[in-house]
Each structure stands twice: as C-alpha cells, then as structure tokens.
Residue, then its C-alpha position, 0 to 999 in steps of 0.5 A: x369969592x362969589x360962586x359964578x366968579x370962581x366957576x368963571x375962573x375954574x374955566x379959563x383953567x380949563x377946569x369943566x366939570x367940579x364935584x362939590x362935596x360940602x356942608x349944607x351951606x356951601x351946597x346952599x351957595x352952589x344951589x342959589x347961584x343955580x349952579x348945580x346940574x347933577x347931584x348924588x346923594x347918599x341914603x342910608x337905611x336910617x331915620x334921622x330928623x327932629x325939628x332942628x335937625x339940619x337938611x342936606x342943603x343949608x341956607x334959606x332953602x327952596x319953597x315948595x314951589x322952587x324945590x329943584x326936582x331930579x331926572x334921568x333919576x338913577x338908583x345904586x344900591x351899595x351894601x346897606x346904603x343906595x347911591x341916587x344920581x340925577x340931573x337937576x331940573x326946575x320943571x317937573x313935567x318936562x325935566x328941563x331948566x329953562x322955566x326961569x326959576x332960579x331956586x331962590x326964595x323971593 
C-alpha cells in the first residue's frame, strides 16, 4: 500500500498524527512521498561511518539541493545522548514548505 493511501485511510479512522519509527528505507518512503513534517533524531556522543555505512534514511537519498532542512530547531540533551526535534522545511531562508520541492531525485 502506497504511503499517501494508508495515510488517506489512517484518516478517515480518525487517526491525525503517526510516529514513524523504521528503517532507512521506510523513512525513505515517508520522505519520497513529502510526507514527513516533524522529525526527532537521536545523537549519540560517537563517531559512526565509513563508505558503506548506511544513513539515517534509505532509499535514493536527497541531492544536495533537495536535502529537506529543520526549523524551529530544538536541542535536549539526555544523559550522554541529545534529542534534536524540528520541523521539516524544504526552504532554507524562509523554513517554509511551499517551494514546490518534493525531496526526490529528478
């Protein structure tokens, strides 16, 4: 089931808001289909990484020039880790969504 029509469905439920907790690639789908408007992410004080280390989000991936950007940025820290909240804008200057981007490779 596509992302748009289980979120169409989880609607006529009732259902408003959903917590996506996945893998890179469901967060992927959720990104692709520009249906992500807030994210919380988990920082841990480690360095992780190497060349076929995977990302927090799957998929293809943004381009540089679509990589969605956080506003209304919040930083928690937790014991050793840090919560970082915010929504997501496609517009950098303004932290608005409406600049017709979707997040997609073309």
């Amino acid at each position: 089931m596509s992302i748009p029509r289980l979120l169409r469905r989880l609607a006529r439920e009732g259902v408003t808001s959903l917590l996506v907790e996945g893998g890179g690639e469901t967060l992927w789908e959720f990104f692709r289909a520009d249906r992500v408007d807030r994210v919380a992410v988990f920082l841990a004080p480690r360095i992780l990484g190497g060349r076929g280390a995977p990302g927090g989000v799957g998929g293809q991936g943004f381009t540089l020039r679509s990589t969605p950007w956080l506003s209304d940025v919040e930083v928690e820290c937790l014991g050793e880790d840090f919560l970082i909240t915010g929504l997501v804008s496609r517009n950098k200057r303004t932290g608005r969504r409406g600049d017709g981007e979707t997040g997609r490779r073309p």
